[in-house]
Residue, then its C-alpha position, 0 to 999 in steps of 0.5 A: x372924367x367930370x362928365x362921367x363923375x357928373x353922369x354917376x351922381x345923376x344916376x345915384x340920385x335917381x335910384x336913391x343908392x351911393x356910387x362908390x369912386x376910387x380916384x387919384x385925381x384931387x381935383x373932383x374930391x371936394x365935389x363929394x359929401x363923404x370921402x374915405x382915405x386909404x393910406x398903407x392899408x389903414x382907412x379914414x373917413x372923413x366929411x368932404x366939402x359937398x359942392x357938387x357938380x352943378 
């Protein structure tokens, strides 16, 4: 699943766009700059820890 994460970001980067990922998995979350929860049909945005995938 990483390889694939990782992949995503590279592509999203060279074109410049965002890559929206819907995930379960808490383990890739803090790789990612913004994170919006959805919780019983209510959403919240929130700022994510950004580390990347280096």
């Amino acid at each position: 699943m990483l390889a694939a994460i990782r992949i995503l970001d590279r592509m999203a980067r060279q074109c410049r766009t965002t890559i929206v990922v819907v995930t379960h998995d808490g383990k890739i979350i803090p790789t990612f700059k913004r994170i919006c929860r959805i919780r019983d049909g209510v959403s919240r945005e929130g700022a994510g820890e950004g580390r990347g995938f280096e």
